[in-house]
C-alpha positions in Angstrom: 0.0 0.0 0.0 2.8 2.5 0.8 4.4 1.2 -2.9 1.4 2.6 -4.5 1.0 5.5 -2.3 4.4 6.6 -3.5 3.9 5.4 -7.1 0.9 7.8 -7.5 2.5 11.1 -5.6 5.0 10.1 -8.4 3.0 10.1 -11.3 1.2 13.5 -10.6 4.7 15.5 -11.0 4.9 13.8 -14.2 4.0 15.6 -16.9 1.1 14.6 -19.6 3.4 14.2 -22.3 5.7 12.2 -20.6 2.6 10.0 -19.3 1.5 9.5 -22.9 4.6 8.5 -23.9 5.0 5.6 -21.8 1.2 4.9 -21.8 2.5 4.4 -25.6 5.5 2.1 -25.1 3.2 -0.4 -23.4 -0.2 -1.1 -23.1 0.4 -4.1 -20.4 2.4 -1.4 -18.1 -0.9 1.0 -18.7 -2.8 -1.6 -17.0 -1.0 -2.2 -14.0 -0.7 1.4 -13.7 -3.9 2.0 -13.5 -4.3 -1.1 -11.1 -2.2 0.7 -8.9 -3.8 3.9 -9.0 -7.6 2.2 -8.0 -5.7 0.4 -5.0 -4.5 4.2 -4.0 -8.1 5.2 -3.9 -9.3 2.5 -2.0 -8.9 3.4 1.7 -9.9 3.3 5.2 -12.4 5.0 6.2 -12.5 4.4 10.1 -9.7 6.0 12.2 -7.7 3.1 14.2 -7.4 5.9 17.3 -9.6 6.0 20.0 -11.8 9.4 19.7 -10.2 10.1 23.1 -7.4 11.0 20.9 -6.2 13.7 18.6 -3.5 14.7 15.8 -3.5 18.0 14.5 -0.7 18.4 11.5 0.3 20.4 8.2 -2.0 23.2 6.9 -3.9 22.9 9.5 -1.9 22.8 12.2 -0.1 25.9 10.4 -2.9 28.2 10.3 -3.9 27.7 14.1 -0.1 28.2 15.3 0.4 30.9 17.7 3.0 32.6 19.8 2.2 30.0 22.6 1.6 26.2 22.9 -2.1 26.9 24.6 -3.7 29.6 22.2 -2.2 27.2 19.4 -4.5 24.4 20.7 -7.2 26.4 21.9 -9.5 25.1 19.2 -9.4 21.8 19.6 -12.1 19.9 21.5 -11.7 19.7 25.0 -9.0 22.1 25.4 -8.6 26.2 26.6 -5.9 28.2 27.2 -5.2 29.3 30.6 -3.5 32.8 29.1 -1.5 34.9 31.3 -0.9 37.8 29.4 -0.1 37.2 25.8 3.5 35.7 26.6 2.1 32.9 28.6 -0.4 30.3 27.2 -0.7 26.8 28.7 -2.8 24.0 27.7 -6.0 23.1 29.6 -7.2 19.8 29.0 -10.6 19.3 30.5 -10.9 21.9 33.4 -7.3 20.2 34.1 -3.8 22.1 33.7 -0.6 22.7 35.3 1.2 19.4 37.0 -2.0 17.5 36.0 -1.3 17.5 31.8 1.8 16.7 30.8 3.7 18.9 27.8 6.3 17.0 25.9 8.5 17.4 23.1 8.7 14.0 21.0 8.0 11.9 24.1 10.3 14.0 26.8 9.0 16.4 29.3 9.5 20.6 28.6 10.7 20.7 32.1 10.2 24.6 32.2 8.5 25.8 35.4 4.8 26.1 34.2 3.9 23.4 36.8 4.9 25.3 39.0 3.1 29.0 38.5 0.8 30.1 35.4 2.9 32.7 34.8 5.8 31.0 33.5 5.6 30.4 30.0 5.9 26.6 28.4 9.5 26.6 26.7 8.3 24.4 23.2 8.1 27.1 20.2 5.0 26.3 18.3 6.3 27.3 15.0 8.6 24.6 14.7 5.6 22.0 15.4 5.1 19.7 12.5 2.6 17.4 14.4 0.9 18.0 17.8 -0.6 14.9 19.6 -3.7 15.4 22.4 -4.3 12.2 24.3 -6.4 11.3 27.3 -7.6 8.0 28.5 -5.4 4.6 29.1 -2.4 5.8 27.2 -1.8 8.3 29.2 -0.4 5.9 31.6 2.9 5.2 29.7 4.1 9.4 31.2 3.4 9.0 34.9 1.2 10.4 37.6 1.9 14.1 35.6 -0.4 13.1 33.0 -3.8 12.0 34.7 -5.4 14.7 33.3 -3.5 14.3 29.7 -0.6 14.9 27.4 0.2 17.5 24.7 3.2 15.9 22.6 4.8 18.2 20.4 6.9 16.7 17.3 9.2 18.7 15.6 11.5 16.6 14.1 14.2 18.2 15.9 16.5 15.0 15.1 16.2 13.9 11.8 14.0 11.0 11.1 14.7 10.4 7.5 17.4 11.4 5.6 16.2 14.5 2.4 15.6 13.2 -0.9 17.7 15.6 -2.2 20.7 17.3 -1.0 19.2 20.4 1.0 15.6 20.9 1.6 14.0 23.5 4.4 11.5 25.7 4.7 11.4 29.8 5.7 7.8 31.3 7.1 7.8 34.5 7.9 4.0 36.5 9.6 2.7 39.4 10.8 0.0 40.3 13.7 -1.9 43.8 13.3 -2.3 43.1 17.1 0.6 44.0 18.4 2.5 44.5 15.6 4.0 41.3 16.0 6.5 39.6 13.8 7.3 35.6 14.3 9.6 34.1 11.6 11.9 30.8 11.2 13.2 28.9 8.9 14.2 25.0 9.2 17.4 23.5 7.0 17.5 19.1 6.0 20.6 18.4 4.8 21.9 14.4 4.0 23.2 12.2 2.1 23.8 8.3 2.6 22.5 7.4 5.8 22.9 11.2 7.6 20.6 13.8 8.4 21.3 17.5 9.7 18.9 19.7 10.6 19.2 23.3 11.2 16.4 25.6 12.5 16.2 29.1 14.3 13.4 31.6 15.0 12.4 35.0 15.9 9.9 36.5 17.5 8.4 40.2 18.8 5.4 42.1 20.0 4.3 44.9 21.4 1.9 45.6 24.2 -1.3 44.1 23.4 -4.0 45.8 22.0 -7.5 45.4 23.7 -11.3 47.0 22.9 -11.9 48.4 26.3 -10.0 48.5 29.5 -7.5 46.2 31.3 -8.9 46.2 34.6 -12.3 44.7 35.3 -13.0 47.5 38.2 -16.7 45.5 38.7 -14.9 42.1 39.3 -12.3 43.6 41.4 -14.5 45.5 43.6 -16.6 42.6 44.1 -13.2 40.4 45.1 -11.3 42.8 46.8 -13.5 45.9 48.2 -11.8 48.4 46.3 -13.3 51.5 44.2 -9.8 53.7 43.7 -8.6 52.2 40.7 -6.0 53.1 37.8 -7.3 51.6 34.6 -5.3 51.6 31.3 -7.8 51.5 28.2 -6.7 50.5 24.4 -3.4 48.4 25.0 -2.4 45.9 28.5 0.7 47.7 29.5 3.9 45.8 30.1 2.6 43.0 28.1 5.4 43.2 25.5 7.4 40.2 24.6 10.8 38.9 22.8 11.8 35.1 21.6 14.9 34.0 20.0 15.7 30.6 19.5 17.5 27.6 17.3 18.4 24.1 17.1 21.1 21.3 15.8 20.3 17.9 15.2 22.3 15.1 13.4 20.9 11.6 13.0 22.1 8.2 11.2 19.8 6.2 9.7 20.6 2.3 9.1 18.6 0.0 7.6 17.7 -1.8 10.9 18.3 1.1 13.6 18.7 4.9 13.7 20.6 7.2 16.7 20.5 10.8 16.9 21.0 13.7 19.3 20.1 17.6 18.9 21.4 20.6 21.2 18.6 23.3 20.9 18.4 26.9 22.9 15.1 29.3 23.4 15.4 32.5 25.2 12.2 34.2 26.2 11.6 38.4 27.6 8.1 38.8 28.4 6.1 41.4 31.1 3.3 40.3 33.2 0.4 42.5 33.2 -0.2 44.5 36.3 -3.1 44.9 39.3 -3.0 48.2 38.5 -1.7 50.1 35.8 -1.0 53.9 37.9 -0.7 55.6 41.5 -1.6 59.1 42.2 1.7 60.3 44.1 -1.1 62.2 46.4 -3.2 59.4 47.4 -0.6 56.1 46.5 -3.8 54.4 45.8 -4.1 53.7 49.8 -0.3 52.9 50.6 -0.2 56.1 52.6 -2.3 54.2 55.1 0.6 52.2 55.4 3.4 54.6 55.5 1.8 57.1 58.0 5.4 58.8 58.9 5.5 60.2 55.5 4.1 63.8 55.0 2.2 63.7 52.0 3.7 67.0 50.9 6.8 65.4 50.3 5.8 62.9 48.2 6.7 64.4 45.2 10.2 64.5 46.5 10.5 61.0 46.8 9.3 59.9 43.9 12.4 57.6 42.8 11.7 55.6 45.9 7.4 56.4 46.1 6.8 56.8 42.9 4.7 54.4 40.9 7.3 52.0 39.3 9.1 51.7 43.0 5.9 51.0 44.7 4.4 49.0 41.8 7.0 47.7 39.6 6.5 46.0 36.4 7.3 42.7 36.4 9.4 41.2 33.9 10.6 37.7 33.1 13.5 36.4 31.8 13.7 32.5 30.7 16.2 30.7 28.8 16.6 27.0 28.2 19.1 24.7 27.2 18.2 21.3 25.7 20.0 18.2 24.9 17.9 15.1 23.1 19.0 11.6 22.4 16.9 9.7 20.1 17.9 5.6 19.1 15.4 2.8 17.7 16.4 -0.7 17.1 14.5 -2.9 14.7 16.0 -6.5 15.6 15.6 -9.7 13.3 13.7 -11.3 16.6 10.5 -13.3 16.2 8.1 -10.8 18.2 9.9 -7.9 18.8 9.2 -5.3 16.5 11.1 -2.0 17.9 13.4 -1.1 21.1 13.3 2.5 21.5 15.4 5.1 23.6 15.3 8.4 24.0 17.0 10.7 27.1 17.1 14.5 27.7 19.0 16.6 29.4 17.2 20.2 30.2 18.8 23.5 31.7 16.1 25.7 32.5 16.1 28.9 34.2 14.1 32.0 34.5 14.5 35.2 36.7 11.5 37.8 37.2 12.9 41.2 37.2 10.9 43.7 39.2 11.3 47.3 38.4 14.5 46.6 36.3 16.3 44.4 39.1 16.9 40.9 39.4 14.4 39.8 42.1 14.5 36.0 41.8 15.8 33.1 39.6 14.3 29.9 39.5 16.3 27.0 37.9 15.0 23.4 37.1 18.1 21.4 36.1 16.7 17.9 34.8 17.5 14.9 33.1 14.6 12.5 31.8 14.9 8.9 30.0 12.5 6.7 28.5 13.5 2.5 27.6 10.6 0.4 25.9 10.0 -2.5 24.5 7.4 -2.8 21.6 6.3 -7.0 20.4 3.8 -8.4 18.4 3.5 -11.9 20.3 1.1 -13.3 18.3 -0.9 -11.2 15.2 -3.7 -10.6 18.0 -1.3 -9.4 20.8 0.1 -6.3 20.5 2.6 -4.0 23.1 5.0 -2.5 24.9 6.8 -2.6 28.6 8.6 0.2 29.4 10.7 2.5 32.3 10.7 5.6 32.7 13.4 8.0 35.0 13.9 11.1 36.2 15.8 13.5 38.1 15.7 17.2 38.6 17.1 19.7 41.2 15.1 22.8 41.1 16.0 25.9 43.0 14.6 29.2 43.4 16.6 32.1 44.8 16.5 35.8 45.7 13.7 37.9 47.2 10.6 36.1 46.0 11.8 32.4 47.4 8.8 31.0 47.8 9.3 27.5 47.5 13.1 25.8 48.8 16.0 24.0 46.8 14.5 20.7 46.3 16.1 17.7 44.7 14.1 14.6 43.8 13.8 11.9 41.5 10.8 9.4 39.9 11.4 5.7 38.7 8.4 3.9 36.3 7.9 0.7 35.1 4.9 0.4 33.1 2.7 -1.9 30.5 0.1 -2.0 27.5 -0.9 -4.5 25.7 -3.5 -4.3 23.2 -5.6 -7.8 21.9 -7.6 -7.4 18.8 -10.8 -10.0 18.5 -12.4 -10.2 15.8 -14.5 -6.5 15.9 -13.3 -6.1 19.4 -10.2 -4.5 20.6 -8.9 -4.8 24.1 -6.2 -2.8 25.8 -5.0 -3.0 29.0 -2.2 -0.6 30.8 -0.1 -1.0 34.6 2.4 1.2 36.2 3.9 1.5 39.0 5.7 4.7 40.1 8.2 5.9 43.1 9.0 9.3 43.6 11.4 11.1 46.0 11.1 14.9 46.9 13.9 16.3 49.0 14.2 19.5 50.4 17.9 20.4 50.1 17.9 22.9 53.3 17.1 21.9 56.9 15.1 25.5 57.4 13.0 27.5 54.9 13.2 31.3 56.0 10.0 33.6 55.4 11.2 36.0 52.5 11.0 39.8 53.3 11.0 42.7 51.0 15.2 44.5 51.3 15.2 46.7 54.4 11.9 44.4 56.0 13.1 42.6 58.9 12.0 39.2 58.8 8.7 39.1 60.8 8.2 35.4 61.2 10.6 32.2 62.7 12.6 29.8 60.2 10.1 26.7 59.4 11.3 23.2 59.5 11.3 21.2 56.5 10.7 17.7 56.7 12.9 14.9 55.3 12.6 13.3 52.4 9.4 12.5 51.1 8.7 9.4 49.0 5.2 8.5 47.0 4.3 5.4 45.5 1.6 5.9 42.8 0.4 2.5 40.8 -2.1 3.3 38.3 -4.3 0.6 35.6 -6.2 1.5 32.7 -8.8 -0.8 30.7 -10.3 -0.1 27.4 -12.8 -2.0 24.8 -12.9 -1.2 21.0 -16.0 -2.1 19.3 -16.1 -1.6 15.6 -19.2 -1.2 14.7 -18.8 -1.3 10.9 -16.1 -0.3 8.3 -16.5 3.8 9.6 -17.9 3.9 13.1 -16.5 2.5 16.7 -17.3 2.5 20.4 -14.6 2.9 23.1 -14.8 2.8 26.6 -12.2 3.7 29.0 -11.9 3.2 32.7 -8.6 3.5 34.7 -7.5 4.2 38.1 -4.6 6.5 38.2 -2.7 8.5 40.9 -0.3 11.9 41.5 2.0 12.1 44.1 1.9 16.4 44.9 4.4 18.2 43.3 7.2 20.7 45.6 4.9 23.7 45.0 1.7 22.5 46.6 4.2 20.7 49.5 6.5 23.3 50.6 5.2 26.6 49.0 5.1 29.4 51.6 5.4 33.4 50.5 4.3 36.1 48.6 4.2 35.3 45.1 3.7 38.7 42.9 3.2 37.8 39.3 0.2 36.0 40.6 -0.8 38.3 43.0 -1.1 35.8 45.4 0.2 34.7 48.8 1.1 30.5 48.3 1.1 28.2 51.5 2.0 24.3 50.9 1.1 21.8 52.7 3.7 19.0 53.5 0.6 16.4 54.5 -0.9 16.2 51.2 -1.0 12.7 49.8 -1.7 11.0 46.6 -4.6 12.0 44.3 -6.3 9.2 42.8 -8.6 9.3 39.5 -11.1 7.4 38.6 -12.0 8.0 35.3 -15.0 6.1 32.8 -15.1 7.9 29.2 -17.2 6.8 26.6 -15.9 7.7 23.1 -17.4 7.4 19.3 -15.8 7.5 16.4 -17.5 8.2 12.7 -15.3 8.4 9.6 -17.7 7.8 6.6 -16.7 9.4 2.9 -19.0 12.3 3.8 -19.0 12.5 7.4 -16.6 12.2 10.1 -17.7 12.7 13.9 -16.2 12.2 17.4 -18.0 12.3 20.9 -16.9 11.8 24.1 -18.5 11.8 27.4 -16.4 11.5 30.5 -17.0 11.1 34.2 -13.9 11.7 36.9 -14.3 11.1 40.4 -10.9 12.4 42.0 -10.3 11.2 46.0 -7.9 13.8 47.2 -7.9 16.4 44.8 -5.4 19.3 45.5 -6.5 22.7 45.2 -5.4 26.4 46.6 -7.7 26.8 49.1 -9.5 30.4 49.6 -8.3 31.9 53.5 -9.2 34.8 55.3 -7.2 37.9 55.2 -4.6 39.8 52.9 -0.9 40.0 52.9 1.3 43.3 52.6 4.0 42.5 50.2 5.7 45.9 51.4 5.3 45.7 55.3 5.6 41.6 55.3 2.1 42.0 57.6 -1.0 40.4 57.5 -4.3 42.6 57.0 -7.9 41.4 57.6 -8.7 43.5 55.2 -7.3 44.8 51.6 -5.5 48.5 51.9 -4.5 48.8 48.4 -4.9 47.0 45.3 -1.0 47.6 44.5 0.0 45.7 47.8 -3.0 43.4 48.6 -2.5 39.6 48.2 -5.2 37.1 49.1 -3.8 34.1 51.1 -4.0 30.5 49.4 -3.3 27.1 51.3 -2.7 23.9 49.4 -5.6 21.5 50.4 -7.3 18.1 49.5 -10.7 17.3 48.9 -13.0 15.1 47.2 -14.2 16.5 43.8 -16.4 15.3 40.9 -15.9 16.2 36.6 -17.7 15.3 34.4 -18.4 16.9 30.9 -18.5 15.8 27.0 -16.7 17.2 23.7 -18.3 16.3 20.6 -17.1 17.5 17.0 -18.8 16.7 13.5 -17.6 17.6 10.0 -19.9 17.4 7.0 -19.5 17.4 3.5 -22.1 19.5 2.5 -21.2 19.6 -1.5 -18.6 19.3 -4.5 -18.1 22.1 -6.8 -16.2 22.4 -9.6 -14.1 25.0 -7.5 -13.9 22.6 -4.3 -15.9 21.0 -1.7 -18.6 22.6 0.6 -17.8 21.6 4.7 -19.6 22.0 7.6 -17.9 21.4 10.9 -20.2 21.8 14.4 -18.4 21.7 18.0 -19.2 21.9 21.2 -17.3 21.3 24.7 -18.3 21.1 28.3 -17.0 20.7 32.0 -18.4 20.9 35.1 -16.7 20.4 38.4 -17.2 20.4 41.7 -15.9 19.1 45.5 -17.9 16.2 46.6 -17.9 17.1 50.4 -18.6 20.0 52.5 -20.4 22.8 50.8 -20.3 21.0 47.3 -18.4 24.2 46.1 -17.4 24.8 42.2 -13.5 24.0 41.5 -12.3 27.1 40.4 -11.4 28.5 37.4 -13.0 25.7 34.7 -14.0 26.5 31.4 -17.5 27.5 30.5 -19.7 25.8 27.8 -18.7 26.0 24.4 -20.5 25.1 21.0 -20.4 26.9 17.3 -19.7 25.9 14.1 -17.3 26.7 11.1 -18.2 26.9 7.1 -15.1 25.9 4.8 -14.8 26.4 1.0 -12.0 24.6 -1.1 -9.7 22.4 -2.3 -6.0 21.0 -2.4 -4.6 24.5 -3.7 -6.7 26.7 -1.6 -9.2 27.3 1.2 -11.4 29.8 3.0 -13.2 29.5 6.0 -15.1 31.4 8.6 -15.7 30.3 12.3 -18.1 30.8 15.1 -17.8 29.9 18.9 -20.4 31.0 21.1 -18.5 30.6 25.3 -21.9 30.9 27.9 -21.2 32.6 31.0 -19.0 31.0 33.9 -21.1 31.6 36.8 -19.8 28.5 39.0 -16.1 30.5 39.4 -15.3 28.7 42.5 -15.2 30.1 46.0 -13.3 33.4 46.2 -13.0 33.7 42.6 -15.3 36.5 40.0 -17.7 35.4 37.5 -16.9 35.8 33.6 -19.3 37.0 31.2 -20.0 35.4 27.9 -18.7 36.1 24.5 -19.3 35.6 20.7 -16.2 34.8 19.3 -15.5 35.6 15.3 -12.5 34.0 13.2 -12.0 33.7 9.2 -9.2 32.3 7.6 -7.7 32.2 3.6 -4.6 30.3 2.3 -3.4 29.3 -1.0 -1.0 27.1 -2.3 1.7 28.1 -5.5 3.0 25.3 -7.0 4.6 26.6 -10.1 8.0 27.4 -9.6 8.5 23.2 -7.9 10.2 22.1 -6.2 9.8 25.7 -4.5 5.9 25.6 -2.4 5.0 28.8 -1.8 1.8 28.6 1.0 0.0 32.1 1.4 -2.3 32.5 4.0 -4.0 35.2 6.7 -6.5 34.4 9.2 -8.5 37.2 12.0 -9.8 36.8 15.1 -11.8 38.1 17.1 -13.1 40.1 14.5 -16.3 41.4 16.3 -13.9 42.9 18.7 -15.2 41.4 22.0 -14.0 42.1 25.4 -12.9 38.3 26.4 -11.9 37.2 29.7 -11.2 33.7 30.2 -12.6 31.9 33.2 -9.2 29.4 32.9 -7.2 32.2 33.3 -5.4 33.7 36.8 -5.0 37.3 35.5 -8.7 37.5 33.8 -9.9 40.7 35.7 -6.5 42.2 35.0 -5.5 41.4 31.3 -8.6 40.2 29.0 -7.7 38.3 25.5 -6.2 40.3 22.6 -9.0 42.2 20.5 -9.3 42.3 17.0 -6.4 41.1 15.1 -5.1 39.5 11.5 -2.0 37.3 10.9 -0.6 37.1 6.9 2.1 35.5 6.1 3.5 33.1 3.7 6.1 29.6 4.0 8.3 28.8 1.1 9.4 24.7 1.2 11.9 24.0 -1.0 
């Protein structure tokens, strides 16, 4: 089948001449010819993945690219981007996000430190994605107690998987955002020869402060949450939202006939801003703060502005990451009866970051790790399919400076897992184990209550305990019934569990870019899911569906429990009630609880007609999640995504395509205790590309694509910062990618 398949993308760069000529030379090769070509058109018409699954690659996957990883994916069903400013976007995957969904690249975790806060950006650049895997259900379980909730694998063929049919082949894009004014371009170099592969890529990318229809600051919402009327709005643009990324990568790969091995050393650096809590302060009323500096005569102020003016006593914050990468990739085909592959792959990652507040160097946060992955992939019998596998880790994280507000922590994680799959007839079984130790150990005896420079420290060092080890063993179970030749029913129940990562253990201090004031709790335990999700699948020649319906009962879930009171960055005190919005941090504790999800996402594309120009498509969607703690007062889990449906009309064909999409988000008036309703929004997007083939082997792909073109004020309910920095207003991307 793959003969043909590459006997017919053959044949159409031949010319018609050339085919008459050998149509000429032999009427018996014309036959088989055209034998070959109706075996090409036959095809499958039911997708072997389960619909809890999903792949989103080439033209596709090209127009929906984004400057992060979460508005990227933000389309697809199921998922949301918890934004944090337009420099931060990272995956939600069913109301779940952060050390819950894994982020990978080709099979290896990013180890950046977005599990650890929202506001740190995901260190994968989406430009360079060539496919982008969504999976939740059973297989999950082969990445670990991080992925309960699901994985995001990024491909980007960083090391060469096949070597270029001809010498040098790449590809440049270059694109431009009216919003902004931003500018993201990269370019990607294959070069090979025998059984080598290099590949060279780099990017660029800048913005400036984001452009918005009304004003940063929801004053309603904040009064509501935090009593206060004497606010400094900015309207038209989200100050100190501007960002910078630079990146590249090396890899170099052999490729034998019965193995391959290859590394790659790639290096992203990252400058973004955080948008404020407040965007101003009058120097005569310092938005309240002269409450809390009373020895100060307020007809001084003025004279002291360098150390009372606005950027001293609200200073922007700034982050700085970079990130160092090392990948090792090998595969082993061995002439053994029932082994089909033995894969390897290992990364090293340097990671660091360091917020800058008010031009200095407040903090640095480093996560130094170093991950590998070992399985073993048979075919037993024709029925029995699988893999065993391990998985290790080890990572020393440290955070240092004035906003240390969790400790130097070392630990490591050891897996052994299974899935085997048996096929039945119509039925398909799989079946998944793992069992998983990890170790967290604080690497300091004492943790010592950070204090602003010149603040005494008001509080006693705290005791950290020794180390900590979790054992988390997880199962998964799933039946395949194919229905007929297009449609199947999958069911999917497993049992899987978390150990709680060093943020929700040891966390203790003020935490400014989310205006928040974090407290761990070193007696959490395991959380345990238990998960059923029901899944159909529909791939006929004019209609392809998926729908999924999902019901998660979590025992133990962690959460950052609401608490009474307000912390003074500035005077390290604690205030019953909130003085000013510039230096007024609500208090969250690390908790467990009971808690119930449960939700659907459906998706269904038609093919309405077939022109002469192209076909006609319809594609309806819809997503839904509802969560809330089974004990107590029953309250909502905070910060879930509301109800989504819409539907998108598409016009075209292999050269070119238009299409225009609408997604209607309800309300999200179950915000969770402590947290502010969102209003809902009508959501506009249109996009147009075109494909110039003429001047081959050169592709030149044109395309553009707006959004939010009725120019809505949009705040996310997923998102931390939503009554301080709404979604970007109206904007348009064009751009065009030459492959060569």
């Amino acid at each position: 089948m793959i003969r043909s398949e590459l006997g017919a993308s053959i044949l159409l760069l031949l010319s018609p001449g050339l085919v008459s000529a050998l149509a000429a030379e032999s009427s018996a090769e014309s036959e088989a010819l055209e034998m070959e070509a109706v075996e090409v058109v036959e095809k499958k018409l039911r997708s072997d993945s389960a619909p809890q699954q999903s792949r989103i690659s080439g033209d596709t996957l090209r127009l929906q690219q984004a400057d992060t990883l979460g508005k990227t994916l933000e389309n697809q069903m199921g998922l949301a981007n918890a934004s944090f400013g337009p420099g931060v976007g990272v995956p939600v995957i069913r109301g779940l996000t952060g050390s819950r969904v894994r982020i990978m690249q080709d099979g290896i975790g990013s180890h950046d430190a977005s599990f650890l806060s929202p506001d740190h950006a995901v260190a994968i650049e989406p430009l360079f994605a060539e496919q982008i895997d969504v999976v939740r259900g059973p297989d999950t379980i082969r990445y670990g107690g991080n992925a309960i909730g699901g994985i995001v694998d990024v491909k980007d063929n960083r090391i060469p998987e096949r070597v270029p049919d001809r010498l040098i082949e790449g590809a440049v894009e270059t694109r431009f955002d009216t919003n902004a004014d931003g500018t993201h371009s990269g370019f990607k170099l294959d070069l090979g020869k025998d059984a080598l592969a290099l590949r060279v890529a780099g990017f660029h990318r800048n913005r400036n402060d984001t452009e918005i229809p009304g004003e940063a600051i929801d004053t309603g919402a904040v009064r509501e949450q935090f009593g206060l009327n004497n606010i400094v709005n900015a309207r038209g643009t989200i100050p100190n939202t501007d960002s910078e990324s630079a990146g590249g990568s090396l890899g170099l790969s052999w490729l034998g006939e019965s193995a391959m091995a290859g590394m790659a050393v790639s290096r992203t650096g990252n400058r973004y801003g955080i948008p404020k809590g407040t965007h101003g302060i009058d120097p005569s009323d310092l938005d309240g703060l002269e409450l809390l500096l009373p020895d100060i005569d307020p007809a001084l102020l003025g004279e002291f502005a360098d150390i009372l003016g606005a950027e001293a006593l609200n200073p922007s914050v700034r982050i700085d990451m970079r990130q160092t990468r090392y990948d090792f990739k090998s595969e082993w085909y061995p002439p053994l009866p029932g082994i089909e592959k033995l894969t390897f792959r290992y990364g090293v990652v340097d990671y660091a970051h360091t917020e800058i507040e008010g031009g200095l160097p407040f903090t640095t946060f480093t996560n130094q790790v170093g991950e590998g992955r070992f399985e073993i992939h048979h075919k037993l019998f024709k029925a029995l399919t699988g893999s065993f596998g391990a998985q290790w880790q080890e990572r020393d994280f440290s955070a240092l400076g004035v906003e240390t507000f969790v400790p130097p922590t070392s630990g490591d994680t050891l897996g052994l897992f299974t899935l085997q799959k048996l096929k039945l007839a119509d039925w398909t079984f799989e079946a998944g184990l793992r069992t998983e130790r990890v170790r967290i150990d604080p690497t300091v005896a004492f943790l010592q209550f950070p204090s602003p420079p010149g603040v005494p420290p008001s509080f006693a060092d705290i005791a950290l305990p020794d180390t900590l080890t979790f054992r988390a063993d997880s199962a998964s179970l799933s039946g395949r019934w194919d229905l007929s030749d297009d449609a199947a029913l999958v069911l999917a129940l497993s049992r899987a569990k978390r150990a709680p990562d060093i943020q929700e253990l040891f966390a203790i201090g003020p935490h400014l870019s989310t205006r928040n004031f974090e407290v761990g709790n070193v007696r959490l335990g395991n959380e345990t899911v238990n998960l059923a999700d029901l899944g159909l699948d529909w791939h006929s020649e004019r209609l392809a569906a998926k729908l999924n319906g999902y019901y998660n009962w979590t025992e133990n879930y962690i959460y950052q429990k609401r608490s009474a009171g307000y912390y003074s960055h500035h005077q390290a005190q604690f205030y019953a009630t909130c003085v000013s919005l510039v230096d007024c941090l609500p208090i969250y504790a690390y908790d467990q609880r009971n808690a119930l999800f449960f939700g659907y996402e459906a998706e269904a594309q038609a093919t309405l007609a077939d022109t002469a120009y192209g076909q006609v498509k319809l594609t309806l969607f819809s997503d839904w999640v509802r969560g809330r703690f089974a004990d107590g007062d029953r309250a909502d889990v905070p910060r879930l995504p509301p109800l989504r449906f819409g539907a998108e009309l598409g016009f075209g064909d292999v050269t070119w395509n238009a299409a225009i999409r609408y997604t209607r988000a309800e309300a999200q008036d179950r915000p969770g205790s402590g947290e502010s309703a969102t209003p809902g929004y009508h959501l506009l997007a249109a996009s147009a590309d075109f494909h110039w083939k003429s001047l081959e082997p050169v592709n030149f792909w044109l395309f553009a694509k707006a959004n939010n073109l009725l120019n809505e004020e949009i705040r996310s309910s997923v998102s931390f910062l939503r009554n301080f920095a709404p979604e970007p207003g109206r904007s348009v991307v064009i751009g065009f990618r030459a492959t060569f």
